[in-house]
MIKEMI-256028 format. One record per residue (C-alpha): residue number from 1; x, y negated, z. Coordinates in steps of 0.05 Angstrom, whole numbers, plus 5000, padded with zeros to 4 digits. Each point is the difference from the previous one (the first is absolute). Last residue first. Layout:
@i->NUM u->X v->Y w->Z
...
***
This chain:
@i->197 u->7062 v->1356 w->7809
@i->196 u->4937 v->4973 w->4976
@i->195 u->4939 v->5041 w->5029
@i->194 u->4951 v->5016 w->4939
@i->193 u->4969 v->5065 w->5043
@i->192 u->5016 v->5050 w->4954
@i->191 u->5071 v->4966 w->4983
@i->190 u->5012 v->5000 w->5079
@i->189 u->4971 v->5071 w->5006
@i->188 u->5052 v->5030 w->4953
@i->187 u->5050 v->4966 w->5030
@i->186 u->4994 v->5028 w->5068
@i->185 u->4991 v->5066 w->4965
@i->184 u->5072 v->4995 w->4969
@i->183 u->5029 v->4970 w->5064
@i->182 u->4970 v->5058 w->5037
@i->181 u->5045 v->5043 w->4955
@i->180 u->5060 v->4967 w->5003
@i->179 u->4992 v->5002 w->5082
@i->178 u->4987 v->5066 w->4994
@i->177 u->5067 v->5017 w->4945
@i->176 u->5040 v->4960 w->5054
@i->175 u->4974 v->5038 w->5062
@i->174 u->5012 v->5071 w->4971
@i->173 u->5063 v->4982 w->4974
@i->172 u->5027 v->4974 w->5072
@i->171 u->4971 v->5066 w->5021
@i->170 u->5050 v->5036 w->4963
@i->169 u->4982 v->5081 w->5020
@i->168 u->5011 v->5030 w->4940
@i->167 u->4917 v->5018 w->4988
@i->166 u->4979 v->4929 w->5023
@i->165 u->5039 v->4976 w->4950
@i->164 u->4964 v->5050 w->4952
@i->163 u->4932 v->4976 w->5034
@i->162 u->5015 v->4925 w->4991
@i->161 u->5029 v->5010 w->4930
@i->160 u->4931 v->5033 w->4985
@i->159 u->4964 v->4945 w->5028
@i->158 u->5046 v->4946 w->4954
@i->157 u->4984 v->5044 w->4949
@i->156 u->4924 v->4994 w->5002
@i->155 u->5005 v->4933 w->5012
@i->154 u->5030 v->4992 w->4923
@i->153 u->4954 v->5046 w->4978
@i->152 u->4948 v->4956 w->5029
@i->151 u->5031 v->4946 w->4965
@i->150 u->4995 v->5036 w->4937
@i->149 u->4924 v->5021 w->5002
@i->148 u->4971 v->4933 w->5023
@i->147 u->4948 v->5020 w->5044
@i->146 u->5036 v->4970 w->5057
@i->145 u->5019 v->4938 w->4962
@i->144 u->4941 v->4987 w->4984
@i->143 u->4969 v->5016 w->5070
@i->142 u->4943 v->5041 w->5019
@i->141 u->5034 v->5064 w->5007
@i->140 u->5068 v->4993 w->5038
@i->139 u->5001 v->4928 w->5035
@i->138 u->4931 v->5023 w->5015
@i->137 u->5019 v->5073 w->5034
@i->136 u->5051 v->4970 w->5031
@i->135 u->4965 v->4946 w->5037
@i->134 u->4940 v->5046 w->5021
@i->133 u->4998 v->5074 w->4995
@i->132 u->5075 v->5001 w->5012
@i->131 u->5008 v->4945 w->5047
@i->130 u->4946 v->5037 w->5043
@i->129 u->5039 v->5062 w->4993
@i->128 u->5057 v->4952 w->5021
@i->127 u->4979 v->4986 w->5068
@i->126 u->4962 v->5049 w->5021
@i->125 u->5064 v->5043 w->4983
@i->124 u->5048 v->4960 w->5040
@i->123 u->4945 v->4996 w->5059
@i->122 u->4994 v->5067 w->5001
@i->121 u->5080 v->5009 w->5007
@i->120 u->5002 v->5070 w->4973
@i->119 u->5025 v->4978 w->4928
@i->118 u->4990 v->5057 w->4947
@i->117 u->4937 v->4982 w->4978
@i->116 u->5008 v->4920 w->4997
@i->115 u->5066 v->5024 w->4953
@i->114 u->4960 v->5052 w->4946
@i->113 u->4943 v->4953 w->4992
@i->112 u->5049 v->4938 w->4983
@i->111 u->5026 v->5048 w->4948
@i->110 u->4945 v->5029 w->4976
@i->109 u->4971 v->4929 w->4984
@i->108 u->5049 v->4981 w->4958
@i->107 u->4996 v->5063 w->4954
@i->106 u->5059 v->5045 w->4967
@i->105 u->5057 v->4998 w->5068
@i->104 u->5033 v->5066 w->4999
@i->103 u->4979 v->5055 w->5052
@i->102 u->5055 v->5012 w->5048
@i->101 u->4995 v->4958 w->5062
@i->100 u->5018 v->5053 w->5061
@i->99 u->4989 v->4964 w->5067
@i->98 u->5068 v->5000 w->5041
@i->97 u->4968 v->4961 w->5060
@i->96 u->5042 v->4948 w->4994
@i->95 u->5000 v->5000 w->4922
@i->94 u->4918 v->4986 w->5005
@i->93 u->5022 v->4949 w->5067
@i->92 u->5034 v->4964 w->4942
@i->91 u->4945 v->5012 w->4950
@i->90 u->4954 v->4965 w->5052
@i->89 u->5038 v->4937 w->5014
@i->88 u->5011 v->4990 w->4920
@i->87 u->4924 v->4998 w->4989
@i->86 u->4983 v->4962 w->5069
@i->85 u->5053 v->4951 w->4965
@i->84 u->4978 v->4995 w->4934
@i->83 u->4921 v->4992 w->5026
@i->82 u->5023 v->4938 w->5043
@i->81 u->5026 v->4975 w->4937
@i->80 u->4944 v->5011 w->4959
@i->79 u->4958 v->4967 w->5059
@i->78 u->5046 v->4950 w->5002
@i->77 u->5003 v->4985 w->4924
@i->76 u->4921 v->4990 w->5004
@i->75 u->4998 v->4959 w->5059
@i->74 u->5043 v->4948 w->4974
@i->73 u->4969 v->4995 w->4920
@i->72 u->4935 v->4999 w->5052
@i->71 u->4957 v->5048 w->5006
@i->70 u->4954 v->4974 w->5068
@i->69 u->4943 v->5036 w->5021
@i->68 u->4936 v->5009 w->4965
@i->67 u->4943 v->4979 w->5045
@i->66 u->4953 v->5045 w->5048
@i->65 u->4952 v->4974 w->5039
@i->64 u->4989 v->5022 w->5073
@i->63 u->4990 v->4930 w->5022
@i->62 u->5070 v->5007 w->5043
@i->61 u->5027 v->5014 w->4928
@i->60 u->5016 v->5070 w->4960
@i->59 u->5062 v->4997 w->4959
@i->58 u->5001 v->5033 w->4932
@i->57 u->5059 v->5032 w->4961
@i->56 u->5032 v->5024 w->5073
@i->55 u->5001 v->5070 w->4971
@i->54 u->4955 v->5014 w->5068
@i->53 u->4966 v->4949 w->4976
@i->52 u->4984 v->5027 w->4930
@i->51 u->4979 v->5060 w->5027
@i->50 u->4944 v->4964 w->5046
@i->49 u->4978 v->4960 w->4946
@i->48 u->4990 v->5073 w->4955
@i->47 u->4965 v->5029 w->5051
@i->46 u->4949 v->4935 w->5012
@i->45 u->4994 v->5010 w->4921
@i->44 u->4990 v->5074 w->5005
@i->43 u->4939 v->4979 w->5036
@i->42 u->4970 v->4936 w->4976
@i->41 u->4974 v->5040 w->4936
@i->40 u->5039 v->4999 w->4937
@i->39 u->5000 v->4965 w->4928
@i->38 u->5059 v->4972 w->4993
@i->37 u->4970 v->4922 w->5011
@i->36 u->4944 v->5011 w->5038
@i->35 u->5033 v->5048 w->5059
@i->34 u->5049 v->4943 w->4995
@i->33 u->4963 v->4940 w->5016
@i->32 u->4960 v->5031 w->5051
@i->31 u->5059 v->5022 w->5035
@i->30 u->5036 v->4929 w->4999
@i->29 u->5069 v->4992 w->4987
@i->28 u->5020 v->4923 w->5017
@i->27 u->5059 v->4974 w->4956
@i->26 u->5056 v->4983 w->5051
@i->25 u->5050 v->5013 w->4957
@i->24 u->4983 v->5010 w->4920
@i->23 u->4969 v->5063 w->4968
@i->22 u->5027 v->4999 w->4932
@i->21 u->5073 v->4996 w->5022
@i->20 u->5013 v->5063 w->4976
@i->19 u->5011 v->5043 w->5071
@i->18 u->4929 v->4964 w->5025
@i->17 u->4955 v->5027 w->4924
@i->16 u->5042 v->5070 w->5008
@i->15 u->4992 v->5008 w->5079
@i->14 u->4929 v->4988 w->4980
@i->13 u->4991 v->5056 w->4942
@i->12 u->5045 v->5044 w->5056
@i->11 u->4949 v->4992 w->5047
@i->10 u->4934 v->5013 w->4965
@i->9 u->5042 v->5065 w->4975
@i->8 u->5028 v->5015 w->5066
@i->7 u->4908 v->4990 w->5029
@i->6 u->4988 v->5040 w->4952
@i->5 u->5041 v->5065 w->5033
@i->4 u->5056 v->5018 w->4964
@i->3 u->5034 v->5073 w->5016
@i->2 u->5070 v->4992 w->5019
@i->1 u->5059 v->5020 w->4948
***
């Protein structure tokens, strides 16, 4: 696990208000606002906007604003989808290159940490190490359903069956207990964020 600087925690308390719903589209973001609301200097807080458009959270205008982007019911399952499949691309190339996957599967995040480190397409790994400390990492821990102690049992298993499938070689498992998976934290974000399915 990284060290946090402030400006990840000033970060991931916004990514959490924007990934909820709380934070609407096209609400403005203002420095001043912020550093006054949690508590911190203008600094961290110019760090933390820049983080969260990299993560593509906030969108910074011609005016150099910065708004929340759009999470939409739509965007939402993309990006979960578009997560699936980077996820599924990578353990493929992971069997490819013969990369040994023997540890069992006991925490979410281990597991997503495990792939983006074994992939050695940078942008792969980019990619889903920011899904990881960003979508994932929400769906996961600031959700009901993610804290909910059964159904992350239940995810839990599905990421286990991943790696065992993973294990004998049936990369048709692989994909189907992903995509089961991503449907689980799709969901879990739709009842977080009210969306009607």
């Amino acid at each position: 696990m990284k060290n946090k600087r402030t400006c990840d925690y000033i970060a991931e308390a916004i990514q959490n208000e924007i990934l909820s719903g709380r934070m609407e589209a096209g609400e403005p973001l203002r420095q001043e606002e912020l550093a006054e609301t949690l508590g911190f200097s203008r600094i961290p807080i110019r760090e933390a906007l820049q983080i969260l458009e990299n993560q593509g959270l906030v969108r910074r205008l011609e005016t150099r604003h910065v708004v929340v982007a759009d999470f939409s019911e739509k965007v939402m399952d993309e990006i979960f989808e578009l997560i699936c499949r980077v996820q599924q691309r990578a353990i493929l190339d992971m069997a490819e290159d013969e990369t040994e996957w023997e540890m069992a599967v006991e925490e979410e995040e281990d597991f997503h940490t495990f792939i983006y480190t074994c992939i050695s397409n940078e942008f792969f790994r980019k990619l889903l190490e920011t899904a990881a400390d960003c979508f994932i990492r929400y769906a996961v821990n600031e959700t009901e359903d993610g804290k909910n102690v059964a159904k992350r049992k239940k995810r839990i298993q599905k990421l286990e069956t991943v790696r065992k499938a993973y294990g004998k070689g049936d990369t048709g498992k692989v994909e189907q207990e992903l995509e089961a998976y991503y449907g689980l934290l799709t969901e879990s974000v739709r009842r977080e964020r009210e969306f009607q399915s």
